[in-house]
LOPAMAR-302421 format. One record per atom (N, C-alpha, C): y, z, x. Coordinates in steps of 0.1 Angstrom, whole numbers, padded with zeros to 4 digits, always signed. Last residue first. Layout:
N
YZX/...
END
This chain:
196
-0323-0192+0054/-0321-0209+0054/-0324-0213+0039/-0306-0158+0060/-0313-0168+0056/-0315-0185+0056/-0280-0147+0063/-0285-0151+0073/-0300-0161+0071/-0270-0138+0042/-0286-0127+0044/-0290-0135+0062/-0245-0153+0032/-0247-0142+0034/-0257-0135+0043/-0262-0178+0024/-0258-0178+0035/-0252-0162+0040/-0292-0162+0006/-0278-0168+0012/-0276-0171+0022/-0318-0159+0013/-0318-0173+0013/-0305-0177+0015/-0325-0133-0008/-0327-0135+0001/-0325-0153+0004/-0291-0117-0025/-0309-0125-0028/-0312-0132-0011/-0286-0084-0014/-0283-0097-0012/-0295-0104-0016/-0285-0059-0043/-0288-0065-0031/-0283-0080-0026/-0256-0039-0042/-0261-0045-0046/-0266-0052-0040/-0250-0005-0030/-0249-0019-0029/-0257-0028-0036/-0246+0023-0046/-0254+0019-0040/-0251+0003-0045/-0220+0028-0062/-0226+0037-0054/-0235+0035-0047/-0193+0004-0070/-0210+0010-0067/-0208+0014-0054/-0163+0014-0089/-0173+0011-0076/-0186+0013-0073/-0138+0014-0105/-0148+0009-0106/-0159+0006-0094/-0102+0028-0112/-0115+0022-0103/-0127+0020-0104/-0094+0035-0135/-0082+0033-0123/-0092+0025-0114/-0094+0031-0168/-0101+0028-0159/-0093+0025-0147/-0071+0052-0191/-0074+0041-0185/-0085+0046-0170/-0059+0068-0216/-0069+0070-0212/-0069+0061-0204/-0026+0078-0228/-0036+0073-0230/-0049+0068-0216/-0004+0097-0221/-0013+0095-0230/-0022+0091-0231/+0005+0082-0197/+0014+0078-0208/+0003+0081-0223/-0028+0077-0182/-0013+0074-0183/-0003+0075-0195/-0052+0091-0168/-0042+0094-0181/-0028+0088-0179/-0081+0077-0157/-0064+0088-0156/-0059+0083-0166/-0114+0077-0142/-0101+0075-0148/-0091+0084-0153/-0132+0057-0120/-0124+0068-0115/-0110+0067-0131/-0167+0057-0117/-0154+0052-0124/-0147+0064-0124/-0197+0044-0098/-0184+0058-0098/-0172+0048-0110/-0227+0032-0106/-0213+0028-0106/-0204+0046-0105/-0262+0024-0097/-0252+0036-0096/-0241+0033-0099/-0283+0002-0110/-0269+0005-0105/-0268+0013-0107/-0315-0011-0117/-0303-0007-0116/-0300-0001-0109/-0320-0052-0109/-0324-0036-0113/-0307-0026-0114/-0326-0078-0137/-0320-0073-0123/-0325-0055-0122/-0346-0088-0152/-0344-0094-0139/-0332-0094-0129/-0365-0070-0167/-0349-0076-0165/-0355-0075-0150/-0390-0051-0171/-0391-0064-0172/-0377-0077-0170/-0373-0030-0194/-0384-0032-0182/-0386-0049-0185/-0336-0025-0190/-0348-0028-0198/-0362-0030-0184/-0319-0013-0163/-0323-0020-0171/-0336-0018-0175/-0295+0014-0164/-0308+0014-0162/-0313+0003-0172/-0264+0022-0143/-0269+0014-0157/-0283+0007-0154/-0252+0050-0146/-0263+0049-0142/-0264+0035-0148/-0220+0063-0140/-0227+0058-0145/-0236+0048-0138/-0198+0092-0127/-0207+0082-0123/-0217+0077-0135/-0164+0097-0134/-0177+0103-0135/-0186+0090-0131/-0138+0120-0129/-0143+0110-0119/-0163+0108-0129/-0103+0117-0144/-0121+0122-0144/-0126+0116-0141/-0071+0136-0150/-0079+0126-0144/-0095+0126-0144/-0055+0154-0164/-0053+0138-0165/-0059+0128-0154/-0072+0173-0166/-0061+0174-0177/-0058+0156-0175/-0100+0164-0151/-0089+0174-0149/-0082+0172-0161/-0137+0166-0141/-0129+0164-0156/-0116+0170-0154/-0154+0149-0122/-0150+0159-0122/-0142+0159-0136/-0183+0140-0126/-0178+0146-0116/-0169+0157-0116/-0205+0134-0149/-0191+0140-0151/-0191+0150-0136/-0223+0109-0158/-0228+0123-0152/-0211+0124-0147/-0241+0089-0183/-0231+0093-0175/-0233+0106-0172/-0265+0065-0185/-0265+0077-0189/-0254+0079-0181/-0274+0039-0202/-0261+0039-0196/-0255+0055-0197/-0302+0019-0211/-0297+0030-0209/-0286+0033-0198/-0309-0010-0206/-0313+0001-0217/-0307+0013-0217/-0288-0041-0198/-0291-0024-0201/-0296-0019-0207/-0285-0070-0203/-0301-0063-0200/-0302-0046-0192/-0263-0070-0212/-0272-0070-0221/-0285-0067-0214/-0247-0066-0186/-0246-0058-0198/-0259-0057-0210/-0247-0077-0152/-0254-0081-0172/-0256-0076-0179/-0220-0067-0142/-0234-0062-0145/-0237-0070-0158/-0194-0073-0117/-0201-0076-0128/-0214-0068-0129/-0166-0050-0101/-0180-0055-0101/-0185-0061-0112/-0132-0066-0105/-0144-0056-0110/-0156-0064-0110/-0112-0083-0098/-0118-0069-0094/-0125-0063-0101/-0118-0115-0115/-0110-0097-0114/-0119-0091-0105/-0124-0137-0128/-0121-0138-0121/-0115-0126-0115/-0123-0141-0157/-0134-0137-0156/-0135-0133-0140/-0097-0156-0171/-0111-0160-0169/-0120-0154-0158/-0081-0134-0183/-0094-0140-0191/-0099-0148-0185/-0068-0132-0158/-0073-0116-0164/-0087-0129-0172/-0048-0151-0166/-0056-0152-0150/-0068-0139-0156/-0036-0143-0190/-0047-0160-0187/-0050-0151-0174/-0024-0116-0182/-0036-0112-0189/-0045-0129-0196/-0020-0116-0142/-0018-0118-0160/-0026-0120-0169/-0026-0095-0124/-0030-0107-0122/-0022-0106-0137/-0022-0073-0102/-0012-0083-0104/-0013-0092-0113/-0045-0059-0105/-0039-0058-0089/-0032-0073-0091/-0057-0044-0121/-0053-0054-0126/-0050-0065-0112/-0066-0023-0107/-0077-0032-0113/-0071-0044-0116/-0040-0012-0107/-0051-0013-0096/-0060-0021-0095/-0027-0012-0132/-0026-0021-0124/-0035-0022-0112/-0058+0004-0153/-0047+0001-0143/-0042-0009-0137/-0070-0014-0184/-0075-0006-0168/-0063-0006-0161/-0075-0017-0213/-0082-0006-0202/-0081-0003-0190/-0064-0043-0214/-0056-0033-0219/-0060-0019-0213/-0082-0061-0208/-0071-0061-0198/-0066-0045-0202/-0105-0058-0224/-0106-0049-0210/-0090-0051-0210/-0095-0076-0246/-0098-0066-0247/-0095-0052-0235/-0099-0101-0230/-0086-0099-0238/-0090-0080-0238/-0125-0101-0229/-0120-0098-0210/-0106-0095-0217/-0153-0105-0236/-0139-0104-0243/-0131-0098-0240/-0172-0098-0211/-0171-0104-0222/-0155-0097-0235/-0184-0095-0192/-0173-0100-0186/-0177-0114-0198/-0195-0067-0182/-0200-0081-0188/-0195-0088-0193/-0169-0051-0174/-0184-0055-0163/-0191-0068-0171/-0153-0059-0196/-0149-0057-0182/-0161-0060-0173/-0168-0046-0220/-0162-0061-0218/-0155-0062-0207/-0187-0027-0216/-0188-0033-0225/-0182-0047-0220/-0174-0016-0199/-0183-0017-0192/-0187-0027-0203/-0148-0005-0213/-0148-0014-0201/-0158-0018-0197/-0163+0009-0234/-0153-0003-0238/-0155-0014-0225/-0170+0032-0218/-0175+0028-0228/-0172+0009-0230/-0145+0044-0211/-0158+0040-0201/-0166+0031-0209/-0130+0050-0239/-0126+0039-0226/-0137+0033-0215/-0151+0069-0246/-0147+0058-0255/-0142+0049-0246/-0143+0088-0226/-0157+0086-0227/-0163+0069-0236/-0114+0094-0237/-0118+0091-0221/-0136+0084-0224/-0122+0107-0262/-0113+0091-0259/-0114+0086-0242/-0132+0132-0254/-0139+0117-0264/-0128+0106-0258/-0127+0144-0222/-0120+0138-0237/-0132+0131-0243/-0142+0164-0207/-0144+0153-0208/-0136+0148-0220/-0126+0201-0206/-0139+0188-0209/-0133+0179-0210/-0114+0205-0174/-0113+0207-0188/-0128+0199-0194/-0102+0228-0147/-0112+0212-0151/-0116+0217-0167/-0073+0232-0130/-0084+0239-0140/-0090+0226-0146/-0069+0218-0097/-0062+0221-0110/-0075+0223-0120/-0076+0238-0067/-0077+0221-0079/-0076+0226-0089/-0056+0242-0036/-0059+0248-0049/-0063+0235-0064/-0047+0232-0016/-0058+0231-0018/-0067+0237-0029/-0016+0243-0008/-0021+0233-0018/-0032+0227-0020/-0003+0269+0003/-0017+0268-0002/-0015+0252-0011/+0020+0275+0028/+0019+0269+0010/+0005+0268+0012/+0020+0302+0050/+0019+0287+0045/+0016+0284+0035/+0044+0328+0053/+0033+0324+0049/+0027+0309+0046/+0072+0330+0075/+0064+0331+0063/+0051+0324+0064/+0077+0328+0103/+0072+0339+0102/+0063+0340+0086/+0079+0297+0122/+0082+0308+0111/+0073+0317+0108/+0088+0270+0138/+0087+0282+0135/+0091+0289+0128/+0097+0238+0128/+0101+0248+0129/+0093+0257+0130/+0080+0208+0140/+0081+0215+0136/+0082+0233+0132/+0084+0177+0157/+0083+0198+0159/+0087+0202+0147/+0098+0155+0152/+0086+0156+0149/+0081+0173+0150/+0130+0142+0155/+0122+0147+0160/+0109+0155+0150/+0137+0108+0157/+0135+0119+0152/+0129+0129+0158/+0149+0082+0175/+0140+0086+0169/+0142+0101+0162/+0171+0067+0185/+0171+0066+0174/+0159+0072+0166/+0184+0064+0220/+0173+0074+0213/+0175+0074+0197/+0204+0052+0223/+0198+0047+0225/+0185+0051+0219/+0234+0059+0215/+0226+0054+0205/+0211+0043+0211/+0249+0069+0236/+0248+0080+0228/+0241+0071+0215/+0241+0051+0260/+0240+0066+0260/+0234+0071+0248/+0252+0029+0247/+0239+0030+0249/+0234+0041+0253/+0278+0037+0249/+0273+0030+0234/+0259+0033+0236/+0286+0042+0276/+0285+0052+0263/+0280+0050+0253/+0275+0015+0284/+0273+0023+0288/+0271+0036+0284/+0298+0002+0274/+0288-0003+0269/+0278+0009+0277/+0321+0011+0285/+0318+0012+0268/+0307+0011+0270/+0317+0007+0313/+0316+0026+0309/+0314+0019+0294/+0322-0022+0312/+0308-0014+0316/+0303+0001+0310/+0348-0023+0306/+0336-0029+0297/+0322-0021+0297/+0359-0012+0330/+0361-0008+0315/+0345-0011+0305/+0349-0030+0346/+0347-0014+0346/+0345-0013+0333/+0363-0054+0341/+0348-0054+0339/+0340-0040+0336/+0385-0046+0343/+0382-0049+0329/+0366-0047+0329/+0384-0044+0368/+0390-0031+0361/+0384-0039+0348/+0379-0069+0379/+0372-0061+0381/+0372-0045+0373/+0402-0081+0371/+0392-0085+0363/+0383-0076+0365/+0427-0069+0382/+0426-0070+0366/+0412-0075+0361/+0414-0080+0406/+0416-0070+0406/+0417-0063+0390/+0415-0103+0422/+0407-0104+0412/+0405-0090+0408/+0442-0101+0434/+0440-0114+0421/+0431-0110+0413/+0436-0084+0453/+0445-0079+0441/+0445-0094+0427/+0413-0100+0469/+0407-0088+0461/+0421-0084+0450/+0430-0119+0482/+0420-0122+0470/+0420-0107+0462/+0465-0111+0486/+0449-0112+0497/+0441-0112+0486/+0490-0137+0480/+0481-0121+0477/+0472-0126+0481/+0514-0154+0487/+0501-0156+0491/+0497-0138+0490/+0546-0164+0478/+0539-0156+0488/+0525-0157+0486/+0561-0199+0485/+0547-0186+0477/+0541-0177+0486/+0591-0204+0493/+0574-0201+0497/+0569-0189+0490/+0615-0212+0470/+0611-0200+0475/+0595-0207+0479/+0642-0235+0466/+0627-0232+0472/+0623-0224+0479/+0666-0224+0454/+0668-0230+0461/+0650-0226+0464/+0689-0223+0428/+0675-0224+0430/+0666-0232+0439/+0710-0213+0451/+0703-0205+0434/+0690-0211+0433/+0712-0234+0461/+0713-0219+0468/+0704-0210+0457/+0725-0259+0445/+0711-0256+0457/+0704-0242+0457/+0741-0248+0437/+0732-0248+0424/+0724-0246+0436/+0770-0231+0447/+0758-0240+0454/+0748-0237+0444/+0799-0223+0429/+0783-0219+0431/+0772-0231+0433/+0828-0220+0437/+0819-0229+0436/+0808-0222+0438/+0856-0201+0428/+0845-0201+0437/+0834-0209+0431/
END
């Protein structure tokens, strides 16, 4: 029996599908795609916390309780001392670096530190007569106290109120802050005062 090759593969007309089942595998995929993205963004859209805090029946922590105030160390009183010495008069500045917190230090290196260039207010040291202190507060490792620096009569500047804030690190006694209590004036004529 002879098999007509013709016959066998003989030219089939294309059948012809109505558009929408062509584009049918894509519109399902697109679904698909859609519900993921969809649940993804459901269940990780809200990344915040919540902020309510629980109810309860117990009692609330007291932490406005201040820790028992001691006296004033000598060695704390010797550091105020020191810094105002060579920190505010902004003399043997090697010395201060060692007195004061990074705060004070607020990064610098102990060349940048010596030339004179720091966070701390200056005072012309030498034309102080008197550098009376008054003890805010005194803790186990911290003491706020205010110094007066009252010049000679006749100096040609006046005096300053200063707060000095100091703590105990590692033992030892350091200056954390340095700030006047009353501003220092502007001379009149800066460009500051608005003056000519």
């Amino acid at each position: 029996m002879a098999v007509d090759v013709e016959t066998i593969f003989e030219h089939r007309e294309q059948v012809k599908k109505p558009g929408w089942r062509k584009a049918l595998p894509w519109i399902v995929a697109a679904v698909v795609v859609g519900a993921i993205v969809a649940a993804l963004g459901w269940r990780y859209s809200n990344t915040g916390h919540s902020t309510a805090t629980p109810l309860t029946n117990l009692p609330a922590k007291d932490v406005s309780a201040l820790p028992p105030t001691v006296k004033l160390p000598p060695a704390a009183t010797r550091v105020a001392r020191k810094f105002i010495e060579t920190a505010v008069a902004r003399k043997h500045l090697s010395r201060a670096y060692n007195l004061v917190t990074n705060q004070i230090r607020q990064g610098q290196s102990l060349q940048e530190w010596k030339t004179g260039n720091i966070a701390v207010v200056p005072y012309p040291v030498d034309e102080v007569k008197y550098a009376p202190m008054k003890i805010d507060f005194s803790y186990q490792d911290e003491a706020m106290i205010e110094v007066a620096l009252l010049p000679k009569k006749g100096a040609s500047v006046r005096g300053l109120l200063f707060q000095m804030d100091l703590v105990k690190r590692h033992g030892k006694w350091l200056v954390n802050a340095w700030t006047p209590r009353s501003m220092p004036p502007v001379p009149s004529g800066s460009e500051n005062s608005g003056g000519g």
